[in-house]
VOMARBA-379758 format. One record per residue (C-alpha): x, y, z; residue number from 1. Coordinates in steps of 0.2 Angstrom, whole numbers. Layout:
      px      py      pz   num
       X       Y       Z   NUM
...
% end
This chain:
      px      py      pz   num
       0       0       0     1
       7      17      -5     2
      11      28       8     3
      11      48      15     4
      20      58      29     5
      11      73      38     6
      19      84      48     7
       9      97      55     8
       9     113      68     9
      -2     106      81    10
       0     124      87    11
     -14     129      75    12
     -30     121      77    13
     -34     123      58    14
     -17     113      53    15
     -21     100      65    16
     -38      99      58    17
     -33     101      39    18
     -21      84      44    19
     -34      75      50    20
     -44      80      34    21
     -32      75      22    22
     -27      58      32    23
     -47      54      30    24
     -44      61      11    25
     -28      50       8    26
     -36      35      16    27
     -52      33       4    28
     -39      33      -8    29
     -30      17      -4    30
     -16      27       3    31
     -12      25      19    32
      -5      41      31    33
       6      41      46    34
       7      58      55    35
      19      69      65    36
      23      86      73    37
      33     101      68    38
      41     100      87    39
      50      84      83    40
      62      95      74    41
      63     111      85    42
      79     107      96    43
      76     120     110    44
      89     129     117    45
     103     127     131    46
     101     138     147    47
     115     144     157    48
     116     130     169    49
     113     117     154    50
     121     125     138    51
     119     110     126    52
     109      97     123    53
     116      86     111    54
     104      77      98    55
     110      68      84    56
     104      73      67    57
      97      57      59    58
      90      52      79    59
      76      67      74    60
      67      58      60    61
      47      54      68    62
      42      35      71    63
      36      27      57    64
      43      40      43    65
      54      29      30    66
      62      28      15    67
      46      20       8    68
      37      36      10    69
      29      44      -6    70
      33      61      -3    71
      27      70      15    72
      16      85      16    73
      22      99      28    74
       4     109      36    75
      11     126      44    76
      21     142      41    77
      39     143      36    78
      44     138      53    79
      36     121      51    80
      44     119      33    81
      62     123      44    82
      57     111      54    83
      51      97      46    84
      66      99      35    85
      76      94      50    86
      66      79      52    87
      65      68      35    88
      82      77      29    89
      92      61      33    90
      78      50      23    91
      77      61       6    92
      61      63       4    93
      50      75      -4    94
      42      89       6    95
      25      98      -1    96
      24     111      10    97
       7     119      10    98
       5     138      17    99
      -7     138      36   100
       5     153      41   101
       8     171      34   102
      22     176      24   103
      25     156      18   104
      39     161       9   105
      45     141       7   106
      29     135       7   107
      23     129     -11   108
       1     130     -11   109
     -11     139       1   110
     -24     129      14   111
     -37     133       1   112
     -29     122     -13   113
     -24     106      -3   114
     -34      94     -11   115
     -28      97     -29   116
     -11      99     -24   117
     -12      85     -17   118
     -20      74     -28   119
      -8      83     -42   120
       6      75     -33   121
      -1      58     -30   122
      -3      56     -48   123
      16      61     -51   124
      13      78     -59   125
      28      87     -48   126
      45      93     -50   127
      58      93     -37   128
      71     107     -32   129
      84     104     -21   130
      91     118      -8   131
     108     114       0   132
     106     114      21   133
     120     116      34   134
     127     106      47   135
     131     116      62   136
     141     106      76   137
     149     114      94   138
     164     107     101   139
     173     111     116   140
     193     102     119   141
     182      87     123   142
     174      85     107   143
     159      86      99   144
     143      94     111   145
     128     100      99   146
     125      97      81   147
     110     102      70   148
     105     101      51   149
     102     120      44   150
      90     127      29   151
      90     144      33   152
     104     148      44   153
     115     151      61   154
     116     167      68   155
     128     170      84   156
     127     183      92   157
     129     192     111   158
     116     192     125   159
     109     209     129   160
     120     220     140   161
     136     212     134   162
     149     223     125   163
     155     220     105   164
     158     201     100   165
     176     198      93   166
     177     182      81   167
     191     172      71   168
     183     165      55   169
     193     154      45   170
     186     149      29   171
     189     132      22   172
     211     134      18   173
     209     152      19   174
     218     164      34   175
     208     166      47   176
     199     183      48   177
     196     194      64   178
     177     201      64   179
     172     214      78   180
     153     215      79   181
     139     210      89   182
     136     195      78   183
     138     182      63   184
     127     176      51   185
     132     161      41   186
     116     158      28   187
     112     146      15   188
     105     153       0   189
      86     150       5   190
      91     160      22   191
      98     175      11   192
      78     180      12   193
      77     179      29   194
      88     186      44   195
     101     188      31   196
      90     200      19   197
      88     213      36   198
     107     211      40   199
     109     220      22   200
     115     204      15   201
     114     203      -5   202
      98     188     -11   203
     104     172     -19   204
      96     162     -33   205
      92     145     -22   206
     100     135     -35   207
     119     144     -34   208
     130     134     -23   209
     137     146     -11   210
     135     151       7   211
     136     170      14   212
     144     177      29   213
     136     190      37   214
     142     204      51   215
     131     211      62   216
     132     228      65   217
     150     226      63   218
     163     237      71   219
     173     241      55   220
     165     251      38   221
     178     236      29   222
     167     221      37   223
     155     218      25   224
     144     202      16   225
     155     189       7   226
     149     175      -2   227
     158     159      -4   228
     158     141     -10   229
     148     131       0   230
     161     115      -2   231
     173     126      10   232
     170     122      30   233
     170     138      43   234
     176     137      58   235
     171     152      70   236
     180     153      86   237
     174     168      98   238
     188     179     106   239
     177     184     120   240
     177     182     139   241
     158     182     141   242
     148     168     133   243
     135     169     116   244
     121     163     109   245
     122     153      94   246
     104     151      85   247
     101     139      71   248
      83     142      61   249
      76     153      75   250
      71     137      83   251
      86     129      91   252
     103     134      99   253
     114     135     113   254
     127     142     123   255
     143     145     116   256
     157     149     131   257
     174     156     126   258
     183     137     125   259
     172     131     110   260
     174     130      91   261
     159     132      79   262
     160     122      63   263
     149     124      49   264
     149     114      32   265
     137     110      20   266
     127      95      25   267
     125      77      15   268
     107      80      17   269
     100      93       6   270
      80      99       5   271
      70      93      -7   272
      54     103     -10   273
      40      97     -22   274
      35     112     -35   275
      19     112     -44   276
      23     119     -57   277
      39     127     -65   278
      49     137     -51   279
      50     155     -53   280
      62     163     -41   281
      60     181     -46   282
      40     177     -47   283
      41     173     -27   284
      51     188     -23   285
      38     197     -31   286
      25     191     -24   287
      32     189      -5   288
      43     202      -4   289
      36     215     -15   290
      54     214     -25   291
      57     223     -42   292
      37     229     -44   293
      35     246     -56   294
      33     261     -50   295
      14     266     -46   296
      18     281     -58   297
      32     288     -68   298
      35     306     -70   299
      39     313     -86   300
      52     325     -94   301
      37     339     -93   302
      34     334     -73   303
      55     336     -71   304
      59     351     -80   305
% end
């Protein structure tokens, strides 16, 4: 019997109910369902008495998600698409992700339009685009202490009432780098729309294979955004007496104290999100963000002389 992953924000009683809907729907069609939260893949964060809590990457996939899967369907807002990315990374599957939030940037349809979407799927009419994730892992002289899988990005930063942050950043062979700010942002390309886009960070084509460095609000006029491959690994190492905050997708993070390393590489497993139809980048921008829209009116040579 075929079968179908829901993963849904039980934090909104219309996703919870839309799941139960489309488990009902799937089911009359010979297809059977097995369902899951978005919280699986939300990590928490560390305290100050407890600054890590180490889960492995592949230990977050829910029970009874497999490889044998069809495709799975993600019900909530872009932070349930980050999520559930977290969750069936390590299994490959294909992730319709259908809009119950706001903005939906990543998502792919609206609550409104399940049912064709879904059914479109079912009967194989789909494409799949691939965005790259990244692996972010904390060690201290120990070893390893926290690792988590990344769509979007890792931001780390200072706690309020701290002073400027001072980091090394070393990037793949390169010479390490010395960056006074009050953060760092290390995104993939789906996160250059995100905390990225704020931190004056340029937008990157999803399917470019690069990541971006980010200061925040850095000390030097100099420190500026740089893209790189995303086959080079970065190690940021914070010169600091006080301790940070490291974030990972606005849902998860930890602690980092002035004797850990942060590493961050691209990951093995990648995103794959299921398009409807033909993916227009610029058309989302567009849409979401309002990018590149004419001018409501244009004034001419009369209006400027």
């Amino acid at each position: 019997m075929p079968k179908v992953g829901i993963i849904y924000n039980d934090a909104k009683p219309v996703a919870e109910r839309v799941a139960l809907d489309m488990e009902s729907w799937l089911e009359k069609r010979g297809i059977q369902t097995v369902m899951a939260t978005g919280n699986g893949g939300i990590l928490g964060y560390g305290k100050p008495d407890a600054p890590v809590c180490h889960t492995l990457i592949e230990s977050l996939v829910p029970i009874g998600f497999d490889r044998d899967l069809m495709f799975v369907v993600a019900l909530g807002g872009d932070g349930t698409v980050l999520s559930a990315c977290r969750q069936i990374a390590p299994l490959g599957l294909p992730v319709l992700n259908v809009n119950t939030g706001h903005m939906g940037f990543l998502t792919e349809t609206y609550l409104t339009d399940w049912e064709e979407a879904v059914s479109q799927v079912v009967e194989g009419n789909y494409v799949v685009e691939q965005r790259s994730m990244m692996t972010v892992r904390v060690y201290d002289s120990q070893g390893l202490l926290w690792e988590a899988l990344s769509l979007n990005e890792m931001v780390l930063h200072r706690e309020p009432l701290t002073s400027m942050c001072h980091f090394e950043v070393q990037i793949g062979r390169h010479l390490p780098v010395d960056i006074a700010a009050d953060g760092v942002i290390i995104s993939t390309p789906t996160g250059s729309t995100a905390y990225a886009l704020s931190a004056g960070g340029p937008v990157i084509e999803p399917g470019i294979p690069v990541f971006q460095l980010i200061p925040i609000c850095a000390h030097s006029m100099a420190s500026r955004a740089l893209v790189f491959a995303n086959t080079e690994k970065v190690i940021v190492t914070p010169a600091n007496r006080h301790r940070l905050v490291l974030v990972v997708d606005g849902n998860a993070g930890c602690y980092i104290y002035p004797d850990y390393r942060v590493e961050v590489e691209r990951s093995q497993y990648p995103a794959r999100f299921i398009r409807l139809q033909k993916g227009e980048f610029f058309k989302i921008l567009r849409e979401k963000l309002g990018w590149g829209l004419p001018h409501i009116s244009k004034p001419n040579l009369g209006e400027l002389a």
